[in-house]
Each structure stands twice: as C-alpha cells, then as structure tokens.
MOPAC internal coordinates of N, CA, C and O (Angstrom, degrees):
PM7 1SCF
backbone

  N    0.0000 0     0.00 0     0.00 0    0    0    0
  C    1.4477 1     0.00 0     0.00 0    1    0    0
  C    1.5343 1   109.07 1     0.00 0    2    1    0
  O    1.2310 1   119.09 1   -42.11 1    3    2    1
  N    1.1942 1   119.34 1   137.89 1    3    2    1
  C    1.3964 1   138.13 1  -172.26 1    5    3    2
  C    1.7871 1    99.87 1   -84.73 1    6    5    3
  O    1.2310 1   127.35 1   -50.53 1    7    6    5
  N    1.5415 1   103.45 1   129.47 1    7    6    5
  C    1.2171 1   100.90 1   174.85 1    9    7    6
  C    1.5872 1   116.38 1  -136.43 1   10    9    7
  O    1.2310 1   128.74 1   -58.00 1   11   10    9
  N    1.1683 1   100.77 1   122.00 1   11   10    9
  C    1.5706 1   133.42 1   178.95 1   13   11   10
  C    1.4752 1   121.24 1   -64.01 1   14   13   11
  O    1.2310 1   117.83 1   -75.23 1   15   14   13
  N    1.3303 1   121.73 1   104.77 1   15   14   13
  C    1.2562 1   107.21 1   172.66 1   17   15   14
  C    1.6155 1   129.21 1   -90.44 1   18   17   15
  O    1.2310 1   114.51 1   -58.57 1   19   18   17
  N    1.3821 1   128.01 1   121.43 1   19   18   17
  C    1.7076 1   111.50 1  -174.00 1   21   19   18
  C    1.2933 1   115.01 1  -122.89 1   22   21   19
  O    1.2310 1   116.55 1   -27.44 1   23   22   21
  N    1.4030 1   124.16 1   152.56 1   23   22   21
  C    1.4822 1   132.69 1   169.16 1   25   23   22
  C    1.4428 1   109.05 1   -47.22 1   26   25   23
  O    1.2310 1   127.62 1   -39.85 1   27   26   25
  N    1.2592 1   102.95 1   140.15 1   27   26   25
  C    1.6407 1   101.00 1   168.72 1   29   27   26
  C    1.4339 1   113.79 1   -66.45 1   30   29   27
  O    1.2310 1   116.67 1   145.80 1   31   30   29
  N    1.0558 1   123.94 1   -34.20 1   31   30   29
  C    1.7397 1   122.26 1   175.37 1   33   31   30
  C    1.2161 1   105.38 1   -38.39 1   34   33   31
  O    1.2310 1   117.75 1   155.87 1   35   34   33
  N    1.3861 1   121.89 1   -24.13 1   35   34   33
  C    1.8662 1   116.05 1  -154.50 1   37   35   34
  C    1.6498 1    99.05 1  -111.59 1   38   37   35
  O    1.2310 1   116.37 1  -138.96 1   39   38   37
  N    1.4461 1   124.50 1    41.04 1   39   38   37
  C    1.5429 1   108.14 1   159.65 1   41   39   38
  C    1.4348 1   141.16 1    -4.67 1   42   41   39
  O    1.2310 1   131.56 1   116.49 1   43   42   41
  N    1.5786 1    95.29 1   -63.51 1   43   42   41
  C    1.0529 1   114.51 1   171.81 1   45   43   42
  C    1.3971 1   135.82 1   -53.37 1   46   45   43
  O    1.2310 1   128.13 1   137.15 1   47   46   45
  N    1.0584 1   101.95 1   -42.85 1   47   46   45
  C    1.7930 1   117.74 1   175.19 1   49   47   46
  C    1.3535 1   115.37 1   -77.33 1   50   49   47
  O    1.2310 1   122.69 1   154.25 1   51   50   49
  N    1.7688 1   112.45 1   -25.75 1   51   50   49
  C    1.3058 1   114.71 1  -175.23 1   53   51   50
  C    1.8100 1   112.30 1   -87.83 1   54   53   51
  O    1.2310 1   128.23 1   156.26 1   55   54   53
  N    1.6788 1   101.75 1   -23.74 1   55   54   53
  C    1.4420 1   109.36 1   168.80 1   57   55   54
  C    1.9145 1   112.48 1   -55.58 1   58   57   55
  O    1.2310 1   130.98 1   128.33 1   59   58   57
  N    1.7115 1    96.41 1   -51.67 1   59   58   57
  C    1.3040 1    95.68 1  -157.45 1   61   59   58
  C    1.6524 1   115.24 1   -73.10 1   62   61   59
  O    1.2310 1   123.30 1   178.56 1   63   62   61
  N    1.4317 1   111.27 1    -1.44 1   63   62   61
  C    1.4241 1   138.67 1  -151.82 1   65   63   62
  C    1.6652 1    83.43 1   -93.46 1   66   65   63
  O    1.2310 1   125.20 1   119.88 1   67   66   65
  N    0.8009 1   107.61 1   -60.12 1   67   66   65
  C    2.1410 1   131.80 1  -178.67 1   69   67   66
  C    1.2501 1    94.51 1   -44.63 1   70   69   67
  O    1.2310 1   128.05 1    92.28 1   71   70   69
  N    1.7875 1   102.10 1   -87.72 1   71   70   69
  C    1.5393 1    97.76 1   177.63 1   73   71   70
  C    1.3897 1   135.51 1   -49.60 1   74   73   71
  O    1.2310 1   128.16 1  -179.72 1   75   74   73
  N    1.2097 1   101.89 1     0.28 1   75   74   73
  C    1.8973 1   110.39 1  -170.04 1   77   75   74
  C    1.6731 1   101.21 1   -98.06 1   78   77   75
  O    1.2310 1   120.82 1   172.34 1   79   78   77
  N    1.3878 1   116.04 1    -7.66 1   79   78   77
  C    1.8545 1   119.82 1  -167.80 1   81   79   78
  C    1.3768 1   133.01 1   110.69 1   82   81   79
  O    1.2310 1   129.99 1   176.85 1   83   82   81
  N    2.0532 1    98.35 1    -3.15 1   83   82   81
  C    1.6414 1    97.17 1  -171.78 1   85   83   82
  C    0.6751 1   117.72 1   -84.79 1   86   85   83
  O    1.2310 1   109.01 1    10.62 1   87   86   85
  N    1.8567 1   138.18 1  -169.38 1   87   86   85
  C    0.7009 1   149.74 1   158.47 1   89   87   86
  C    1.7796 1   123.44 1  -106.77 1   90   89   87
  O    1.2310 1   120.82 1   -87.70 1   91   90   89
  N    1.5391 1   116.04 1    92.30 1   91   90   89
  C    1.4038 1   108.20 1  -135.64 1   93   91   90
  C    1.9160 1    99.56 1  -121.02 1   94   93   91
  O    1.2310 1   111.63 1   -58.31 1   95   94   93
  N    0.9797 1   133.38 1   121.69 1   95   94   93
  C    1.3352 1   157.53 1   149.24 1   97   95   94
  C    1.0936 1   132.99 1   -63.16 1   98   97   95
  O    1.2310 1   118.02 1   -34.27 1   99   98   97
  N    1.6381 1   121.38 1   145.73 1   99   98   97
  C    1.5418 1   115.38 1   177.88 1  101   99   98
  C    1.7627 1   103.16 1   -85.27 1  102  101   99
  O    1.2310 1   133.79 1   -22.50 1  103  102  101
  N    1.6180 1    90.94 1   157.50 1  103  102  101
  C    1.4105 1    97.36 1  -174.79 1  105  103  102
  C    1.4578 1   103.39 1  -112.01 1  106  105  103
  O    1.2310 1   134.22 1   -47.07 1  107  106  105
  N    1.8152 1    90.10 1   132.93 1  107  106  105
  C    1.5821 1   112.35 1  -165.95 1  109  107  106
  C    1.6492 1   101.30 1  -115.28 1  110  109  107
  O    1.2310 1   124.13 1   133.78 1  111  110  109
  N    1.2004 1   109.68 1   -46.22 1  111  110  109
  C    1.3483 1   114.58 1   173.89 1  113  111  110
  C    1.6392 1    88.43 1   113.19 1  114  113  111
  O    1.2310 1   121.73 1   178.07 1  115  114  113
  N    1.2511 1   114.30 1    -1.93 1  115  114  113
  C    1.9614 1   109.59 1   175.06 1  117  115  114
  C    1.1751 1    97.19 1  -111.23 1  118  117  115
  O    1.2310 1   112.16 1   137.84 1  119  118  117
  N    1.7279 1   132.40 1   -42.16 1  119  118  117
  C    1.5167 1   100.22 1   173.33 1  121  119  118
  C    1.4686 1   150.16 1   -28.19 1  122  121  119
  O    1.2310 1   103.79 1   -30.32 1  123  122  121
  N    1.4012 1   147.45 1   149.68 1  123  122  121
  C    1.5803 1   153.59 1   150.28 1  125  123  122
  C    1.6252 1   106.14 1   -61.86 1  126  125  123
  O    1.2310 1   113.40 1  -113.78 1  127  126  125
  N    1.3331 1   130.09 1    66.22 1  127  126  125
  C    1.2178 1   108.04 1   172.71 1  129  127  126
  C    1.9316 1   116.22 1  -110.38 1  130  129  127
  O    1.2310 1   116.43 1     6.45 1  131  130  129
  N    1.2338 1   124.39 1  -173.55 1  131  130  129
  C    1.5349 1   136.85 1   159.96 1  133  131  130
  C    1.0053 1   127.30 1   -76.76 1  134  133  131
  O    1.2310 1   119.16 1   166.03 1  135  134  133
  N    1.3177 1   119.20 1   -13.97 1  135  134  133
  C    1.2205 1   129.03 1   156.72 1  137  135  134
  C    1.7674 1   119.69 1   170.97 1  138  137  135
  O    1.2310 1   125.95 1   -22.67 1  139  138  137
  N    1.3577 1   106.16 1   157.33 1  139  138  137
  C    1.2646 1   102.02 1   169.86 1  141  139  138
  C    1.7891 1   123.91 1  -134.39 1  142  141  139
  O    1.2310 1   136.41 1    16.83 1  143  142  141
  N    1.2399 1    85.84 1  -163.17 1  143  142  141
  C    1.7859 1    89.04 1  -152.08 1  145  143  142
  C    1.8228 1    89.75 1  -136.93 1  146  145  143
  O    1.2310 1   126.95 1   -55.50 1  147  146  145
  N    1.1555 1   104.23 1   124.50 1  147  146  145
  C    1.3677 1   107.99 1   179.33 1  149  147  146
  C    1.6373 1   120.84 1  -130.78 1  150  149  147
  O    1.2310 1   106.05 1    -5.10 1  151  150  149
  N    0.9397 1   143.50 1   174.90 1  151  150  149
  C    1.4481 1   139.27 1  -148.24 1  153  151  150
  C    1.8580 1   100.03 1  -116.29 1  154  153  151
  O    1.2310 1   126.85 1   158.84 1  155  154  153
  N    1.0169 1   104.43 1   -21.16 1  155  154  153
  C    1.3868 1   115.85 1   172.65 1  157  155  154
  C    1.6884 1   112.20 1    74.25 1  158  157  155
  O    1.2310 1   127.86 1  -166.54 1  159  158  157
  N    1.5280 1   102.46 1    13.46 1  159  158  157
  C    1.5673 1   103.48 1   167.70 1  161  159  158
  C    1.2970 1   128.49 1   -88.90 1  162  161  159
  O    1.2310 1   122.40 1   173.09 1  163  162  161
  N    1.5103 1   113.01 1    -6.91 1  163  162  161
  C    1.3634 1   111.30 1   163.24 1  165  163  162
  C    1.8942 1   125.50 1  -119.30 1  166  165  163
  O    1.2310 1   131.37 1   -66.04 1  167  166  165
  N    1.3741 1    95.65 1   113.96 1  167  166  165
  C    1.3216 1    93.38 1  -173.04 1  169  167  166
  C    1.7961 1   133.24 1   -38.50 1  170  169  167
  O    1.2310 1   122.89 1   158.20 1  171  170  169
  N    1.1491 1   112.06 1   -21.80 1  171  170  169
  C    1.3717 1   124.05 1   173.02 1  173  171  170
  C    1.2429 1   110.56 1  -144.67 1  174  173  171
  O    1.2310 1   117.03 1  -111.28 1  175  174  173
  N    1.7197 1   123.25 1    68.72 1  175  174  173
  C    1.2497 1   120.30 1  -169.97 1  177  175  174
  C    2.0160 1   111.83 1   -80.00 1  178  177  175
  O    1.2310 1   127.11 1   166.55 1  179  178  177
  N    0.9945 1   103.93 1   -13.45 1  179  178  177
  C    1.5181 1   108.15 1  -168.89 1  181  179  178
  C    1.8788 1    93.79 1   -96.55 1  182  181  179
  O    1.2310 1   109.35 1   143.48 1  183  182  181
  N    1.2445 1   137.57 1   -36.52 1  183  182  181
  C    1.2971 1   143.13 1   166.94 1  185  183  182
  C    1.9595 1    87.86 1   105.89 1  186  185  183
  O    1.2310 1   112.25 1  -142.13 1  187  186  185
  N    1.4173 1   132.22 1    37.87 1  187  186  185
  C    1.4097 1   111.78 1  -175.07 1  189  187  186
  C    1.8522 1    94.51 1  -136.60 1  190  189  187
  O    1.2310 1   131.63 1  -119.51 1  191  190  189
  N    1.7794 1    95.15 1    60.49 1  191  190  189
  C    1.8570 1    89.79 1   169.94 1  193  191  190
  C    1.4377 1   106.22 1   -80.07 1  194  193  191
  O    1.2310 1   110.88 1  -166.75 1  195  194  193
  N    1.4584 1   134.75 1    13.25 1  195  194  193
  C    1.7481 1   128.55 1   167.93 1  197  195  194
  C    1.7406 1    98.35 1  -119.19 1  198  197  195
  O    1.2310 1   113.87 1  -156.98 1  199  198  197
  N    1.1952 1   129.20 1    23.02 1  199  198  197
  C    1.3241 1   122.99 1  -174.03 1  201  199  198
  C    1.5680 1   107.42 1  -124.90 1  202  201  199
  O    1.2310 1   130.16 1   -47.06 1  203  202  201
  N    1.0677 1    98.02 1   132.94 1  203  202  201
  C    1.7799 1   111.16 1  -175.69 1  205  203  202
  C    1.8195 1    95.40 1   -89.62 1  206  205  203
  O    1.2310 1   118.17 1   -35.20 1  207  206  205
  N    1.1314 1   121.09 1   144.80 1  207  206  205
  C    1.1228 1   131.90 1   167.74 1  209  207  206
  C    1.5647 1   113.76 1  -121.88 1  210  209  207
  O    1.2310 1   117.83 1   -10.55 1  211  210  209
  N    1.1392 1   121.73 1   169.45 1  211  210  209
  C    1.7145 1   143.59 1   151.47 1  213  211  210
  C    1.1032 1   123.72 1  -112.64 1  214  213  211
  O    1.2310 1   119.27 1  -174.63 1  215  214  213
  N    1.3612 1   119.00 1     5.37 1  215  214  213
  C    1.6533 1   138.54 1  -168.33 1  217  215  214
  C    1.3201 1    95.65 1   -91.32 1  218  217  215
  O    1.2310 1   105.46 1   -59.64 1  219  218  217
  N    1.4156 1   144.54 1   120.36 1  219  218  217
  C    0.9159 1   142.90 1   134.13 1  221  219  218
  C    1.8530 1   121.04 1   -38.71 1  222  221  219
  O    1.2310 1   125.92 1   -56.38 1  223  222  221
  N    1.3311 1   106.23 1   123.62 1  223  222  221
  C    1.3461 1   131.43 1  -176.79 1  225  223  222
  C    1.4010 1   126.54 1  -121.85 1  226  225  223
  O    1.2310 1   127.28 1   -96.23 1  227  226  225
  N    1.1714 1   103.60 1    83.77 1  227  226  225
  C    1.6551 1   100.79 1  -171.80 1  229  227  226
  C    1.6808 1   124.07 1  -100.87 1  230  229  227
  O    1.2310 1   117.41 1   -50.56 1  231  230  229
  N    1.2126 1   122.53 1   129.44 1  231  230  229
  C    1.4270 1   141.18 1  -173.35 1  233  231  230
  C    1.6405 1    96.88 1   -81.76 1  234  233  231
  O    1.2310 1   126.01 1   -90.40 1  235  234  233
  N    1.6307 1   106.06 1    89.60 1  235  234  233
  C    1.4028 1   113.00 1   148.32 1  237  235  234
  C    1.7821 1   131.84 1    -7.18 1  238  237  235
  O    1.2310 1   137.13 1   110.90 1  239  238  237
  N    1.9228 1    84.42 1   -69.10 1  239  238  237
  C    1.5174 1    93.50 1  -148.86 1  241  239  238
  C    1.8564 1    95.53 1   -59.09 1  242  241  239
  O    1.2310 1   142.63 1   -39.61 1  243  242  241
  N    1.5089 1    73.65 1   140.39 1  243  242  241
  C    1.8247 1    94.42 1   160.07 1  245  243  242
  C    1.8496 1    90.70 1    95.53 1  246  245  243
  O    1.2310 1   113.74 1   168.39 1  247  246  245
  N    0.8896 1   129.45 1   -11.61 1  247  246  245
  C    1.3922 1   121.68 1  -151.90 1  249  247  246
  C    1.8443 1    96.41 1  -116.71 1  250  249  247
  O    1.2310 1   125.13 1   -31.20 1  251  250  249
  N    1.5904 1   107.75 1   148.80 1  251  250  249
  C    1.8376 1   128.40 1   169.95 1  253  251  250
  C    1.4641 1    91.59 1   -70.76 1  254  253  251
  O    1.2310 1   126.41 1   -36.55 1  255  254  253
  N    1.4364 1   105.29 1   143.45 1  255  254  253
  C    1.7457 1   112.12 1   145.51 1  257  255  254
  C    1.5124 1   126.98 1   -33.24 1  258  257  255
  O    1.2310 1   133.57 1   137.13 1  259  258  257
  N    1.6029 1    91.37 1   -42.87 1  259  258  257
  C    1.4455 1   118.60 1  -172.57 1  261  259  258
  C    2.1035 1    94.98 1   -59.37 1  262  261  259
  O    1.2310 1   120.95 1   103.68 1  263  262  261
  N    1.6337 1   115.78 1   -76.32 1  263  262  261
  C    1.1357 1   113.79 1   159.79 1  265  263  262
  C    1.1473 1   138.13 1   -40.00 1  266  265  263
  O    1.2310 1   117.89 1   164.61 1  267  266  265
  N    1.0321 1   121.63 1   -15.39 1  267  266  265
  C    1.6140 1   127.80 1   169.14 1  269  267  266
  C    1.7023 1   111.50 1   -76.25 1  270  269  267
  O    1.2310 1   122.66 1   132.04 1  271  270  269
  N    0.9237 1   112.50 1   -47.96 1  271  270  269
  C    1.8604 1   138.59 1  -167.22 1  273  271  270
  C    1.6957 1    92.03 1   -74.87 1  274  273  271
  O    1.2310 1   126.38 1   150.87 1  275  274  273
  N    1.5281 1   105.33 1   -29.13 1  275  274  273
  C    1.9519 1   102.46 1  -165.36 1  277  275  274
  C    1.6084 1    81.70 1   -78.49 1  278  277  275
  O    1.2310 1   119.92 1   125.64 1  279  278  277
  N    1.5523 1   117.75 1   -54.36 1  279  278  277
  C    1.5589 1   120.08 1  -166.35 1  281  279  278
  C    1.4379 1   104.69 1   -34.13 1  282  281  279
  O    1.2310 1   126.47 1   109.98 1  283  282  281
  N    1.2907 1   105.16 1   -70.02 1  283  282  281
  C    1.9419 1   103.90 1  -164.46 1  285  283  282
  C    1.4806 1   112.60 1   -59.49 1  286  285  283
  O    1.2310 1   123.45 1   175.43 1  287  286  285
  N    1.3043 1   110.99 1    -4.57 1  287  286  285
  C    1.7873 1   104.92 1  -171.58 1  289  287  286
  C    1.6055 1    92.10 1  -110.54 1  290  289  287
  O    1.2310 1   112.03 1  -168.64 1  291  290  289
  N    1.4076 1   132.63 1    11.36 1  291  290  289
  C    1.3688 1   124.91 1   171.14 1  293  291  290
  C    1.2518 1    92.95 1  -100.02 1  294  293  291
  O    1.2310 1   116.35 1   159.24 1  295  294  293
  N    1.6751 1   124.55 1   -20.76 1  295  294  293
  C    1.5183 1   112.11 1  -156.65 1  297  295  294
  C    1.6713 1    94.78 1   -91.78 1  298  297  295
  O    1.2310 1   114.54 1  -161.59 1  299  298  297
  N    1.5080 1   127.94 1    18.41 1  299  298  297
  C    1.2041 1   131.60 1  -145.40 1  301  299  298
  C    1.4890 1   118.43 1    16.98 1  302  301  299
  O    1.2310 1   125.48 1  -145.31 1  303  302  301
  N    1.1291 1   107.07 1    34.69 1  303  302  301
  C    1.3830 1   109.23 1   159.60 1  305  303  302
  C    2.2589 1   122.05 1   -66.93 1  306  305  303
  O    1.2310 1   130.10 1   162.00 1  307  306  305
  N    1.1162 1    98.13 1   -18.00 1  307  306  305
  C    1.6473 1   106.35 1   169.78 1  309  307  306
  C    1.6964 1    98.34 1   -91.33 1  310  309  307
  O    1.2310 1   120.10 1   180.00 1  311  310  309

C-alpha cells in the first residue's frame, strides 16, 4: 500500500485519501512516504530546493481532494 504523506491544514484531502484506500500520514517533512501533499504555503516546506526527487509532491492550494487523487494517478504514481 502506497503511503501519502499530508499537512494537517488539509483534513480534507487526508479524509478523502482514507476513504479512497490509502494509507495516509501527517506531514513532518521526516517521514519515508510515496508521496506527499502540501498546502503550498511554504515555499520550501521539505528544506530540498538542491534535491531532485521521484516523490511525487503535490501543491494543494487551489485544488479538490478529488483533483489531488486525479494528480498522483496521472503521475502514474497509483
């Protein structure tokens, strides 16, 4: 099971993430997760602006649970 890490600001996304089958975590920026979900209020919330990732990282703001959940399954990350 794929596990998602999210800001606590984002209830919402972390409910629908639950109800959707994940396996979903608060976001610390120290967890091991598959990806995370961030609120997009802090410009360098993870501290890795020289670090390349494969982690899918998705910027909340402006976006449905529903759109968030479509994001990671375009990135074939599901």
């Amino acid at each position: 099971m794929k596990t998602i890490a999210v800001e606590d600001t984002l209830g919402n996304v972390r409910d629908y993430l639950e109800k959707s089958g994940y396996k979903v975590v608060k976001f610390t920026g120290q967890e091991d997760a598959d990806a995370y979900v961030i609120s997009g209020m802090d410009d360098d919330v993870m501290g890795m602006q020289d670090i390349m990732t494969e982690v899918p990282v998705i910027d909340a703001d402006g976006k449905t649970p529903e759109e968030i959940l479509s994001s990671l399954r375009e990135m074939d990350w599901l």
